[in-house]
MOPAC internal coordinates of N, CA, C and O (Angstrom, degrees):
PM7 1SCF
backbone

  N    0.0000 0     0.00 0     0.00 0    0    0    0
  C    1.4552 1     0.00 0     0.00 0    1    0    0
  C    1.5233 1   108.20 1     0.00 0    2    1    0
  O    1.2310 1   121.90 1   -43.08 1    3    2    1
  N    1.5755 1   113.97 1   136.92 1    3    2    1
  C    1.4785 1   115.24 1   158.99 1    5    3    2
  C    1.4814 1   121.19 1   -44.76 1    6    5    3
  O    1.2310 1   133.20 1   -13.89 1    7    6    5
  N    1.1661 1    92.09 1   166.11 1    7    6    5
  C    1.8471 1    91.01 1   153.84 1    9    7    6
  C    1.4039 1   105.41 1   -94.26 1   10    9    7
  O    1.2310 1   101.28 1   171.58 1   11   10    9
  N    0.7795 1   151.69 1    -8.42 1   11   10    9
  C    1.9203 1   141.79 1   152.02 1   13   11   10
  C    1.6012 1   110.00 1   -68.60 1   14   13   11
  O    1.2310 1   132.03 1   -66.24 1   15   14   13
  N    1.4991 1    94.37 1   113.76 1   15   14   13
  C    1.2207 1   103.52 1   163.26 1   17   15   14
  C    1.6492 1   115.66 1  -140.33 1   18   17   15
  O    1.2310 1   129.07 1   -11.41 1   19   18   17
  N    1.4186 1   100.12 1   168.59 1   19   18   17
  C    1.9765 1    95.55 1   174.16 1   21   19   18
  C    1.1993 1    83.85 1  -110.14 1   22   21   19
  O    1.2310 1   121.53 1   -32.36 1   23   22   21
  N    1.8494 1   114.67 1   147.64 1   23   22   21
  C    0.9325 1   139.63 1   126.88 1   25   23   22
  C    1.4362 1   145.65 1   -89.50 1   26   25   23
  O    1.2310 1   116.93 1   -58.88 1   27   26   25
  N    1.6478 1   123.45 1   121.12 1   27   26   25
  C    1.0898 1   109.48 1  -131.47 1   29   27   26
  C    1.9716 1    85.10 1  -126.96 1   30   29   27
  O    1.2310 1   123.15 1   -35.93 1   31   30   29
  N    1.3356 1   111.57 1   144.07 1   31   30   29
  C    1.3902 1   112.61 1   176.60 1   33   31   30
  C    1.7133 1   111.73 1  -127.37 1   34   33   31
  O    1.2310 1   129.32 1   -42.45 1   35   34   33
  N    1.8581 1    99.65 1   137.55 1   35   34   33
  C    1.6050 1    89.54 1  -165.62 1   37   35   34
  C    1.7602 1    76.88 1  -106.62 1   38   37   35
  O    1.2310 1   131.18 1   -16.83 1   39   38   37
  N    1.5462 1    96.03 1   163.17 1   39   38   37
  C    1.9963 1    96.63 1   170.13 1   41   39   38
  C    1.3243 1   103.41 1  -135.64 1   42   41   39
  O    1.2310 1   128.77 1   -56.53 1   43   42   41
  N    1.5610 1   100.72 1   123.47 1   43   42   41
  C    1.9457 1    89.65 1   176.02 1   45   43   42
  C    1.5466 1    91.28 1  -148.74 1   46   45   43
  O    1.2310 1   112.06 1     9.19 1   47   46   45
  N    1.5247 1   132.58 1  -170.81 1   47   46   45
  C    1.0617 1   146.89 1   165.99 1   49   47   46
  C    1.7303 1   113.79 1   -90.36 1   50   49   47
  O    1.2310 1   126.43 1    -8.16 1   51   50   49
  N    1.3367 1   105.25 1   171.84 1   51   50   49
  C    1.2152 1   120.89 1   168.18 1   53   51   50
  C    1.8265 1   124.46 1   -66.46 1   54   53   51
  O    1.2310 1   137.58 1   148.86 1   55   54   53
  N    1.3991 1    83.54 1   -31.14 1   55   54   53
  C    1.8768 1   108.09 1  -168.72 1   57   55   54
  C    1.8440 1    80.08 1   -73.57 1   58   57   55
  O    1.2310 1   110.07 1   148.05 1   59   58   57
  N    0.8355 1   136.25 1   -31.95 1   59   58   57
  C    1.5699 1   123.74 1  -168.18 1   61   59   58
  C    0.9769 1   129.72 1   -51.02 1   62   61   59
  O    1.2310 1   140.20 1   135.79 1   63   62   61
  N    1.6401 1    78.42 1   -44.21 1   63   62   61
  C    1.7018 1    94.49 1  -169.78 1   65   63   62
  C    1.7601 1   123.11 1    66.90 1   66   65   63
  O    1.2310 1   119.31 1  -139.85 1   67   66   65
  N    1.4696 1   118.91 1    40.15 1   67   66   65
  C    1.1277 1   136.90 1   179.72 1   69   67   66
  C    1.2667 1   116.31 1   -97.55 1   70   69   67
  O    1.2310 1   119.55 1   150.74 1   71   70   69
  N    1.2785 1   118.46 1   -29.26 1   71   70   69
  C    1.3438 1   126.25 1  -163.77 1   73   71   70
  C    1.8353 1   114.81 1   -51.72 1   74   73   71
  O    1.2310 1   129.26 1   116.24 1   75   74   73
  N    1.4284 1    99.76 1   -63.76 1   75   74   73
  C    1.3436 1   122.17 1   172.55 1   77   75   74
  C    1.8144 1   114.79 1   -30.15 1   78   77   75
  O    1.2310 1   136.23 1   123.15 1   79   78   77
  N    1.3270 1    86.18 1   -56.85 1   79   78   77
  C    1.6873 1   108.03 1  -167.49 1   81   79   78
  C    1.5935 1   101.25 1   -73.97 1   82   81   79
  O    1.2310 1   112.77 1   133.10 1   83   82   81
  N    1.5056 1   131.25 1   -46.90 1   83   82   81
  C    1.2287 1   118.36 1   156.01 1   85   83   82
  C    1.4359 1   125.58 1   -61.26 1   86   85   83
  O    1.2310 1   107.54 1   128.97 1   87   86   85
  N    0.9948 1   140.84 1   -51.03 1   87   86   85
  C    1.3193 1   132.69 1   163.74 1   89   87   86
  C    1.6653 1   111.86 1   -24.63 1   90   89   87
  O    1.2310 1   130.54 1    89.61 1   91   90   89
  N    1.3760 1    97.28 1   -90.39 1   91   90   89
  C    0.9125 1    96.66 1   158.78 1   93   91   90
  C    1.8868 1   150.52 1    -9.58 1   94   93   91
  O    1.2310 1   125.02 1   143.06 1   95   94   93
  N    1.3294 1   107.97 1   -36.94 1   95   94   93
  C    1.4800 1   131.49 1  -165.87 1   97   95   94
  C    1.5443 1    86.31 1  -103.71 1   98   97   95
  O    1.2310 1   117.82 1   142.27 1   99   98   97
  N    1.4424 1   121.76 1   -37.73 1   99   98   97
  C    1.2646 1    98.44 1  -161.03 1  101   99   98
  C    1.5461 1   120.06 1  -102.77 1  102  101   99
  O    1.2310 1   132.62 1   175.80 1  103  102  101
  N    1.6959 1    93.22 1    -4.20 1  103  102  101
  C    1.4592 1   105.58 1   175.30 1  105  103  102
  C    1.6709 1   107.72 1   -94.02 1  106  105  103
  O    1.2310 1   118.34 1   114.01 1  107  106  105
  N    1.0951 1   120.78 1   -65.99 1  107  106  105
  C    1.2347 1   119.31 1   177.72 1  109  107  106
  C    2.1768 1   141.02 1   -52.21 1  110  109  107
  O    1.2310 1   141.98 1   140.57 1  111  110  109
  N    1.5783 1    74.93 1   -39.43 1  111  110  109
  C    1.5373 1    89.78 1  -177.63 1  113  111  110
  C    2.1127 1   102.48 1   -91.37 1  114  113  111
  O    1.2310 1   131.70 1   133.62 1  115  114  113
  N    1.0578 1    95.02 1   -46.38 1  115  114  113
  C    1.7064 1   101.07 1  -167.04 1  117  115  114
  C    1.2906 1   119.87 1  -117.10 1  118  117  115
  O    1.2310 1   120.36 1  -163.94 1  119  118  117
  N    1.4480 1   116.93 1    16.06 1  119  118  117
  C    1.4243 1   135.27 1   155.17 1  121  119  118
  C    1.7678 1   115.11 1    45.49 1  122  121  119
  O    1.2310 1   129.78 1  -142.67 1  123  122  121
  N    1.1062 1    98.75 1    37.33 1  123  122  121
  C    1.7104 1    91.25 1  -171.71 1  125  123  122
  C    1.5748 1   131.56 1   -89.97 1  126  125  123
  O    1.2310 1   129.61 1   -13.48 1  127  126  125
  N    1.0988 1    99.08 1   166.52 1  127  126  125
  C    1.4993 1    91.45 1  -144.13 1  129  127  126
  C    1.5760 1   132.20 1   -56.99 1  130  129  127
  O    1.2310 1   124.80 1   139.16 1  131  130  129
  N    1.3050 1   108.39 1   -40.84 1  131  130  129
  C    1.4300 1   120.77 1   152.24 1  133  131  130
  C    1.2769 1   140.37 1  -126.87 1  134  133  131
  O    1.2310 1   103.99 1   -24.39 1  135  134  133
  N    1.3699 1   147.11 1   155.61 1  135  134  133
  C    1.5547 1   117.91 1  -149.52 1  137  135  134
  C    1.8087 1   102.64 1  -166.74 1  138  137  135
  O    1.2310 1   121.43 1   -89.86 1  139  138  137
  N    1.7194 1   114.87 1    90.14 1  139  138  137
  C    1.1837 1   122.59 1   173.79 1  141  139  138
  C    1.9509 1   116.41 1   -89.56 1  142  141  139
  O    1.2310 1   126.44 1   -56.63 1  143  142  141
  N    0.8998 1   105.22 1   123.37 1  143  142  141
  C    1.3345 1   104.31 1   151.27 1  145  143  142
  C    1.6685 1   131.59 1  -110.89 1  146  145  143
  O    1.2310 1   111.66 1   -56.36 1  147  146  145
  N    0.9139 1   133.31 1   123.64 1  147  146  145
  C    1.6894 1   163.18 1   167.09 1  149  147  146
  C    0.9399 1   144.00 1   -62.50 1  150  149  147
  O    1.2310 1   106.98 1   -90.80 1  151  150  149
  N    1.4288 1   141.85 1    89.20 1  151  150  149
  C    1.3868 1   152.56 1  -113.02 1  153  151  150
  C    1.5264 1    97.11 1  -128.34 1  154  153  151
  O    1.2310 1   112.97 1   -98.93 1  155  154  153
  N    1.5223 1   130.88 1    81.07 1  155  154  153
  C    1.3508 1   116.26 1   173.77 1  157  155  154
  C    1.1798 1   149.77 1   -63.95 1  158  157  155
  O    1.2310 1   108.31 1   -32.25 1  159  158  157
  N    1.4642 1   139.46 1   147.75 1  159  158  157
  C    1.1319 1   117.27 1  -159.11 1  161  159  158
  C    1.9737 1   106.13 1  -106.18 1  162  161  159
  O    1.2310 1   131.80 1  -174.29 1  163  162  161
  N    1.2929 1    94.83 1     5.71 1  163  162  161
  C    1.1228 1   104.59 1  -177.89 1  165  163  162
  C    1.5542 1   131.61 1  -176.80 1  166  165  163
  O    1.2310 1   109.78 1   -68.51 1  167  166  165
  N    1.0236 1   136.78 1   111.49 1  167  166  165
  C    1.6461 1   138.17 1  -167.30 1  169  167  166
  C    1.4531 1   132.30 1  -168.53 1  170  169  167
  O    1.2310 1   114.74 1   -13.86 1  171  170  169
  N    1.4659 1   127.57 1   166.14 1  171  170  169
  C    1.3711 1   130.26 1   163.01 1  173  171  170
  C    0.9610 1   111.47 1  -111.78 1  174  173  171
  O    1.2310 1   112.08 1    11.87 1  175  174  173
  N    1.4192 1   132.55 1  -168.13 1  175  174  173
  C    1.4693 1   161.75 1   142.11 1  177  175  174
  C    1.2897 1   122.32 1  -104.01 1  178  177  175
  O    1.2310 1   133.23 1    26.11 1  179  178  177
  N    0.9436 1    92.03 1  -153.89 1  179  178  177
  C    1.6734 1   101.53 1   174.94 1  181  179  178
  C    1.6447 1   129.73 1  -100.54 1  182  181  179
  O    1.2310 1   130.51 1  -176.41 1  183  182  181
  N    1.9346 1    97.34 1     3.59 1  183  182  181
  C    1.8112 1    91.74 1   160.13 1  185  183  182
  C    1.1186 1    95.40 1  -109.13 1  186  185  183
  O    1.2310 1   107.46 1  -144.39 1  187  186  185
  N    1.7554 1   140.99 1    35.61 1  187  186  185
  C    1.0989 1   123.43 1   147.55 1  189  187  186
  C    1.8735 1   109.05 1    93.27 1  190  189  187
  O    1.2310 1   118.15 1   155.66 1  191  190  189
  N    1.5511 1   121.14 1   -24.34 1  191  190  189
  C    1.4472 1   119.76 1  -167.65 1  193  191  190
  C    1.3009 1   103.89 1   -94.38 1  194  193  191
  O    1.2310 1   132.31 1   -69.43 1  195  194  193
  N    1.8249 1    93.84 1   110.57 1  195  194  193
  C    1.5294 1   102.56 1  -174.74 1  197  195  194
  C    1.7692 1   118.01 1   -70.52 1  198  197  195
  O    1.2310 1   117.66 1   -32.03 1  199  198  197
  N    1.4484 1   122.06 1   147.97 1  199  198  197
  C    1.1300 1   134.36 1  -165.48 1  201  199  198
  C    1.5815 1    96.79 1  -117.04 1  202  201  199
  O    1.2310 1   120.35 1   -59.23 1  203  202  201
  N    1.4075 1   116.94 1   120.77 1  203  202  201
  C    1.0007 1   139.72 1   171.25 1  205  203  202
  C    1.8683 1   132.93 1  -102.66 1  206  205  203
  O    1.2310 1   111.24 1   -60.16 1  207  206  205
  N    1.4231 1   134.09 1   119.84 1  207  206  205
  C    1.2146 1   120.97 1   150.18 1  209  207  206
  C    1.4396 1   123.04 1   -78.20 1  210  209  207
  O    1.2310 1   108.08 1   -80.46 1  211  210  209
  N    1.3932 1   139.87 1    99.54 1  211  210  209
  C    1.3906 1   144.42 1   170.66 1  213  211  210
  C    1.4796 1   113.65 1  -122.35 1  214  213  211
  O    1.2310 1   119.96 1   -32.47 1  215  214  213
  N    1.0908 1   117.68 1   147.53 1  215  214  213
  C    1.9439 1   102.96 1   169.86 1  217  215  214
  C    1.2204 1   114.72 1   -61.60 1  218  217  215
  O    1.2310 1   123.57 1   146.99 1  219  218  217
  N    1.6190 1   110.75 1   -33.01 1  219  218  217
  C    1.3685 1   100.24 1   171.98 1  221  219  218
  C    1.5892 1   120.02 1   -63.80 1  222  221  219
  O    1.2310 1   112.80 1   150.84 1  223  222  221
  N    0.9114 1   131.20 1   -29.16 1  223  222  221
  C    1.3860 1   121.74 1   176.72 1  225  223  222
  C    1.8073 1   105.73 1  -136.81 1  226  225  223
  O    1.2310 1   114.24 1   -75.24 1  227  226  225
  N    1.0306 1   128.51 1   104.76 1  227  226  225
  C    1.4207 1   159.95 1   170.17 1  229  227  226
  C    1.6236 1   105.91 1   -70.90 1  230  229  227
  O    1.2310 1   128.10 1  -117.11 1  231  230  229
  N    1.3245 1   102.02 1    62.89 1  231  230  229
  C    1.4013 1   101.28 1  -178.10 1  233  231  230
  C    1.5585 1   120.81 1   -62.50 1  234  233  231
  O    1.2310 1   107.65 1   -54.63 1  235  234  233
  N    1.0909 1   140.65 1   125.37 1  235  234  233
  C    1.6449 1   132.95 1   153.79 1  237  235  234
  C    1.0908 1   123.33 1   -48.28 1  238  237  235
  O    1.2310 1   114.53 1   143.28 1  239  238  237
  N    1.5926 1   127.96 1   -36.72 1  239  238  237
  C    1.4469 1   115.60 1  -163.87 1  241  239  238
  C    1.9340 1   110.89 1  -121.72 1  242  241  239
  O    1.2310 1   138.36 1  -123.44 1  243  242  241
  N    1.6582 1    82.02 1    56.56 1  243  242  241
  C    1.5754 1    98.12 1  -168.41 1  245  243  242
  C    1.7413 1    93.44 1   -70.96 1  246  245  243
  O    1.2310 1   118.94 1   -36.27 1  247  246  245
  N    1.7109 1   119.62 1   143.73 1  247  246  245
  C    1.3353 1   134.87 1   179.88 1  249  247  246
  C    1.7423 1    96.06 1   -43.57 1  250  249  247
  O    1.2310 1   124.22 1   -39.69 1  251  250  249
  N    1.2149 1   109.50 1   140.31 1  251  250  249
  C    1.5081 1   127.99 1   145.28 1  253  251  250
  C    1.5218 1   139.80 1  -110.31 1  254  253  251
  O    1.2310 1   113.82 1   -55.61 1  255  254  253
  N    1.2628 1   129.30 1   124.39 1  255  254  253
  C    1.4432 1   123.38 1  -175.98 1  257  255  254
  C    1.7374 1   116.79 1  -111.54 1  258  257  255
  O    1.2310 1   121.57 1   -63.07 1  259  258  257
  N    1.5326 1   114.60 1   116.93 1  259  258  257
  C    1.5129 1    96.08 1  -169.43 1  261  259  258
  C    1.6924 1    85.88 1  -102.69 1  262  261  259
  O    1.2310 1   116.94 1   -27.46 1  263  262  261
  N    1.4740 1   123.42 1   152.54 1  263  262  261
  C    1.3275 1   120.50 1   168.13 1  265  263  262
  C    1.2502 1   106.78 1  -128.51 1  266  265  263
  O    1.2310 1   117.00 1   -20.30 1  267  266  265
  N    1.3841 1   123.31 1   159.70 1  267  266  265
  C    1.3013 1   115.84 1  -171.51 1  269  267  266
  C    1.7354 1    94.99 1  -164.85 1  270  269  267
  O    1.2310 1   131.40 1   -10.50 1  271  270  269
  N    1.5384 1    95.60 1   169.50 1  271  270  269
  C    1.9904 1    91.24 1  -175.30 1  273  271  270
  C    1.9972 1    95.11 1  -150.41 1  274  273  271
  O    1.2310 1   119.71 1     4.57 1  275  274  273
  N    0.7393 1   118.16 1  -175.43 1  275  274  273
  C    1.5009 1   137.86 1   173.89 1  277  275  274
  C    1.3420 1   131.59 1   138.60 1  278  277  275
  O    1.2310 1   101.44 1    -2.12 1  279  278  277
  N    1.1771 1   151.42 1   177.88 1  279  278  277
  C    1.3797 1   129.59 1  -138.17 1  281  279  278
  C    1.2930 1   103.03 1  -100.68 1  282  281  279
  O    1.2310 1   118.55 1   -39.06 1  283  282  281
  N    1.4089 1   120.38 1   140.94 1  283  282  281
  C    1.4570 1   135.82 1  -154.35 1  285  283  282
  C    1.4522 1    95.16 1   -52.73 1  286  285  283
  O    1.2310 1   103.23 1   112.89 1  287  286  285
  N    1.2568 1   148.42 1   -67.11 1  287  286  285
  C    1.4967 1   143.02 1  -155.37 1  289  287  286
  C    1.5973 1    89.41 1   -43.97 1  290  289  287
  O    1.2310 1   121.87 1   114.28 1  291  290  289
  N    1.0993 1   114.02 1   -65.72 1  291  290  289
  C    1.5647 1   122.33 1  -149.42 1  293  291  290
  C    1.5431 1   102.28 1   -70.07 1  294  293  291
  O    1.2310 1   114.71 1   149.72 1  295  294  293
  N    1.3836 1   127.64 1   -30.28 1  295  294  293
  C    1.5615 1   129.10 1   168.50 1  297  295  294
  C    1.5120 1   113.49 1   -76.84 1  298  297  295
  O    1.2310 1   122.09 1   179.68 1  299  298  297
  N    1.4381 1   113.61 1    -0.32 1  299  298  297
  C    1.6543 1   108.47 1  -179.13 1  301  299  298
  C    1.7222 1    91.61 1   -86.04 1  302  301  299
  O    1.2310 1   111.12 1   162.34 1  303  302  301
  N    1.0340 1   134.31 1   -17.66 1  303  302  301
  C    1.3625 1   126.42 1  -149.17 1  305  303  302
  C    1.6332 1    78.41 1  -107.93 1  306  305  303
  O    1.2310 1   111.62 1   121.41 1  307  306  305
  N    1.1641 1   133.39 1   -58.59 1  307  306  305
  C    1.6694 1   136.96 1  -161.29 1  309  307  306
  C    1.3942 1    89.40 1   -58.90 1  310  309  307
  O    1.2310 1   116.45 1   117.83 1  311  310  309
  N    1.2493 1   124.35 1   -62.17 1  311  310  309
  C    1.7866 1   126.10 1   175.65 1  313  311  310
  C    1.7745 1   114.88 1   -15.51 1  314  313  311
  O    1.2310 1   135.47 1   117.18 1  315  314  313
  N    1.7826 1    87.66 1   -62.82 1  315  314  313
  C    1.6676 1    99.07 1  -163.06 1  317  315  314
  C    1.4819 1    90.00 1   -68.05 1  318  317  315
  O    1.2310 1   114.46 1   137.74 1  319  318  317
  N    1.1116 1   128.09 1   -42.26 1  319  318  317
  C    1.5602 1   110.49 1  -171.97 1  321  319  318
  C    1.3593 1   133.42 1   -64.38 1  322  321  319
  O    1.2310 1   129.24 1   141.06 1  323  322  321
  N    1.4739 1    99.80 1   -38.94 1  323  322  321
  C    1.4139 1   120.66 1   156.33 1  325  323  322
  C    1.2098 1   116.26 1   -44.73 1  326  325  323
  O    1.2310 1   116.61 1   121.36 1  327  326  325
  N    1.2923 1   124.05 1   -58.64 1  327  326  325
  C    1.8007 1   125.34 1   161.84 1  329  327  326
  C    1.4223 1   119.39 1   -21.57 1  330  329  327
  O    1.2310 1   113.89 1   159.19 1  331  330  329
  N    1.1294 1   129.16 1   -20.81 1  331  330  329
  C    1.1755 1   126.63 1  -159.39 1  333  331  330
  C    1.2317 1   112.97 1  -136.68 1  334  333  331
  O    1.2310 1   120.38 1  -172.57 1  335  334  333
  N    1.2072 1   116.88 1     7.43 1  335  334  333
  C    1.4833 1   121.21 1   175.03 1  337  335  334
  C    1.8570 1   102.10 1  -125.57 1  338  337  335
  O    1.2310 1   129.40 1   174.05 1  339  338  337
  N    1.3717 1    99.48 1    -5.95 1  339  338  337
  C    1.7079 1    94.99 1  -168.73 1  341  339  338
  C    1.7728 1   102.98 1  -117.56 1  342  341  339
  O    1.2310 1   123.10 1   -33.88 1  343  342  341
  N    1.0872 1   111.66 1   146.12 1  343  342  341
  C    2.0791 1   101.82 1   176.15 1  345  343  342
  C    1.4444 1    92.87 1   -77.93 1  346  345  343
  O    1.2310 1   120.58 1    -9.15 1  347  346  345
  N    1.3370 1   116.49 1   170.85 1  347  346  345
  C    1.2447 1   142.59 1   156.16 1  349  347  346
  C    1.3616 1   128.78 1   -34.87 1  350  349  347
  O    1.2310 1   117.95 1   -39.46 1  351  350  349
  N    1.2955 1   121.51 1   140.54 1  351  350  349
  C    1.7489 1   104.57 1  -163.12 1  353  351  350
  C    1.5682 1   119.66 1    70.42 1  354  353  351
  O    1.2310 1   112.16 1   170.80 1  355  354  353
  N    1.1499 1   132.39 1    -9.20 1  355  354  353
  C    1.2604 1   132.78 1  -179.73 1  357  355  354
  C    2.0690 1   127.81 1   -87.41 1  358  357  355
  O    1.2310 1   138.45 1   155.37 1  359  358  357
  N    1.4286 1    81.84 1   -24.63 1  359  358  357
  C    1.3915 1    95.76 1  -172.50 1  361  359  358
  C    1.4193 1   106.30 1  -124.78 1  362  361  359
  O    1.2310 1   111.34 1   -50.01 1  363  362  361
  N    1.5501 1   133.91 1   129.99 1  363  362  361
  C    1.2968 1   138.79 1  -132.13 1  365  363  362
  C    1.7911 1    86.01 1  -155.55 1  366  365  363
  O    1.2310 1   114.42 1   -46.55 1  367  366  365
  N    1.3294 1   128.17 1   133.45 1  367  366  365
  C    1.3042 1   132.51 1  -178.96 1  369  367  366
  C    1.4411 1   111.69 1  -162.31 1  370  369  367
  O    1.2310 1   129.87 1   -27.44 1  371  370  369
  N    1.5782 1    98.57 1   152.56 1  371  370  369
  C    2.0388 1   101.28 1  -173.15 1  373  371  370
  C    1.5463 1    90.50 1  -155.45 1  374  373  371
  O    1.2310 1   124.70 1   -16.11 1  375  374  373
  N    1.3877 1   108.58 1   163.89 1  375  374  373
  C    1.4293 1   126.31 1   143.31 1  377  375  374
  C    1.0596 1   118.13 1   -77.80 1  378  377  375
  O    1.2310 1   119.01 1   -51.10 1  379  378  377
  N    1.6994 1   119.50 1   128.90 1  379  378  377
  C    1.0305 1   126.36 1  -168.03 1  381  379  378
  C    1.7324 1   102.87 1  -141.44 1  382  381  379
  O    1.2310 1   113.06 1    -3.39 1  383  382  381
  N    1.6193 1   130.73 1   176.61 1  383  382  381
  C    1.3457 1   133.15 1  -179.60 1  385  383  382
  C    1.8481 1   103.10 1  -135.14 1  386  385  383
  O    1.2310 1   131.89 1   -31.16 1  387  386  385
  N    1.3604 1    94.64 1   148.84 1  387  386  385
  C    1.5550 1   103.72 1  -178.46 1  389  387  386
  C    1.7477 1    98.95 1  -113.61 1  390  389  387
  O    1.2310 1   122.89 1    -0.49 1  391  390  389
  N    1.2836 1   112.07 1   179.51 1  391  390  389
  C    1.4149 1   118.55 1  -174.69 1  393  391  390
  C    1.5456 1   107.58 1  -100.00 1  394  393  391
  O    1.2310 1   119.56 1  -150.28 1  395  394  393
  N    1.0649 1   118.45 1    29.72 1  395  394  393
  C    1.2466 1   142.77 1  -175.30 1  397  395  394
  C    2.0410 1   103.51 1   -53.06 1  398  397  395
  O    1.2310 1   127.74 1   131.82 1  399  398  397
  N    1.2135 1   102.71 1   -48.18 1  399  398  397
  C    1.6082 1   108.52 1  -156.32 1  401  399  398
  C    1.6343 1    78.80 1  -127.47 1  402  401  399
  O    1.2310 1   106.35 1   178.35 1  403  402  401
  N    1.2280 1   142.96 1    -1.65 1  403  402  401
  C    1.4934 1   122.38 1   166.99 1  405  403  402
  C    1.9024 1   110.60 1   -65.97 1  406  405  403
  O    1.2310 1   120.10 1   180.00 1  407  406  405

Protein backbone atom coordinates (compact mmCIF):
# COMPACT_ATOMS: atom_id res chain seq x y z
CA UNK A 1 0.00 0.00 0.00
CA UNK A 2 0.93 3.72 -0.68
CA UNK A 3 0.99 6.16 1.80
CA UNK A 4 -2.16 7.86 0.11
CA UNK A 5 -5.07 6.70 1.30
CA UNK A 6 -8.93 7.85 1.79
CA UNK A 7 -10.36 7.53 4.89
CA UNK A 8 -13.78 7.03 4.88
CA UNK A 9 -16.41 7.30 7.96
CA UNK A 10 -19.96 5.70 7.93
CA UNK A 11 -22.40 7.22 11.00
CA UNK A 12 -25.45 5.37 12.02
CA UNK A 13 -27.00 4.16 15.34
CA UNK A 14 -27.29 1.00 17.09
CA UNK A 15 -31.24 0.92 16.49
CA UNK A 16 -30.13 0.39 12.71
CA UNK A 17 -28.75 -2.35 12.91
CA UNK A 18 -26.02 -1.60 10.22
CA UNK A 19 -23.15 -2.39 11.97
CA UNK A 20 -23.08 -6.16 11.33
CA UNK A 21 -23.86 -5.76 7.63
CA UNK A 22 -21.01 -3.20 7.23
CA UNK A 23 -18.49 -5.03 8.90
CA UNK A 24 -19.28 -7.54 7.37
CA UNK A 25 -19.34 -5.93 3.62
CA UNK A 26 -16.19 -4.52 4.31
CA UNK A 27 -14.34 -7.41 5.59
CA UNK A 28 -15.47 -10.14 3.58
CA UNK A 29 -16.60 -8.83 0.22
CA UNK A 30 -14.03 -5.70 -0.19
CA UNK A 31 -11.23 -6.67 2.03
CA UNK A 32 -10.08 -3.32 3.19
CA UNK A 33 -7.40 -2.52 4.79
CA UNK A 34 -8.26 -1.52 8.21
CA UNK A 35 -11.62 -1.39 9.87
CA UNK A 36 -12.70 0.39 13.38
CA UNK A 37 -15.99 0.62 14.64
CA UNK A 38 -17.08 3.15 17.60
CA UNK A 39 -19.35 2.87 20.31
CA UNK A 40 -20.53 6.41 21.48
CA UNK A 41 -20.93 7.59 24.61
CA UNK A 42 -22.94 10.30 23.63
CA UNK A 43 -24.69 12.20 20.57
CA UNK A 44 -27.41 13.64 18.17
CA UNK A 45 -28.35 13.81 14.66
CA UNK A 46 -30.16 15.79 12.89
CA UNK A 47 -33.71 15.57 14.81
CA UNK A 48 -31.81 16.94 17.53
CA UNK A 49 -32.74 13.80 20.33
CA UNK A 50 -29.75 13.48 22.28
CA UNK A 51 -28.50 9.83 22.91
CA UNK A 52 -26.98 9.16 26.04
CA UNK A 53 -24.78 6.33 27.95
CA UNK A 54 -25.76 6.80 31.82
CA UNK A 55 -26.97 3.98 34.19
CA UNK A 56 -29.73 5.90 34.46
CA UNK A 57 -30.77 5.48 31.05
CA UNK A 58 -29.04 2.51 29.06
CA UNK A 59 -29.87 3.62 25.81
CA UNK A 60 -29.95 0.95 22.79
CA UNK A 61 -29.63 3.16 19.97
CA UNK A 62 -26.48 4.89 21.24
CA UNK A 63 -24.55 6.71 17.88
CA UNK A 64 -22.06 4.42 16.06
CA UNK A 65 -18.95 5.33 13.98
CA UNK A 66 -17.32 2.65 11.65
CA UNK A 67 -13.99 4.16 10.05
CA UNK A 68 -12.07 2.60 7.66
CA UNK A 69 -9.13 3.66 5.00
CA UNK A 70 -7.48 1.90 1.90
CA UNK A 71 -6.11 3.11 -1.21
CA UNK A 72 -8.17 5.68 -2.98
CA UNK A 73 -8.88 3.61 -6.37
CA UNK A 74 -10.27 0.81 -4.33
CA UNK A 75 -12.40 3.26 -1.83
CA UNK A 76 -13.90 5.08 -4.95
CA UNK A 77 -15.77 1.89 -5.75
CA UNK A 78 -16.64 1.03 -1.74
CA UNK A 79 -17.86 4.88 -1.72
CA UNK A 80 -20.30 4.33 -4.73
CA UNK A 81 -21.63 1.34 -3.05
CA UNK A 82 -21.91 2.72 0.14
CA UNK A 83 -24.06 5.47 -1.56
CA UNK A 84 -26.67 3.33 -1.89
CA UNK A 85 -27.08 1.52 1.04
CA UNK A 86 -26.48 4.65 3.40
CA UNK A 87 -28.96 8.12 3.41
CA UNK A 88 -27.28 11.26 2.99
CA UNK A 89 -25.11 12.80 5.61
CA UNK A 90 -24.07 9.45 6.78
CA UNK A 91 -20.92 8.79 5.05
CA UNK A 92 -18.06 11.41 5.47
CA UNK A 93 -14.62 10.82 3.37
CA UNK A 94 -11.05 12.64 2.67
CA UNK A 95 -7.64 12.02 1.40
CA UNK A 96 -5.56 11.27 3.88
CA UNK A 97 -1.51 9.82 4.37
CA UNK A 98 -0.19 6.94 6.55
CA UNK A 99 3.45 6.66 7.85
CA UNK A 100 3.97 4.17 5.44
CA UNK A 101 7.17 5.86 3.57
CA UNK A 102 8.03 8.18 6.73
Amino acid sequence: MTDEVTMVRIYCTEGEHKLKKMLNYLHNEEHVAGVTAFRGVAGFGRSGKMHTASLLDLSLDMPVVIEFFDRPEKMAAVIEHLKTLLEPGHLVYWPARTNLSD
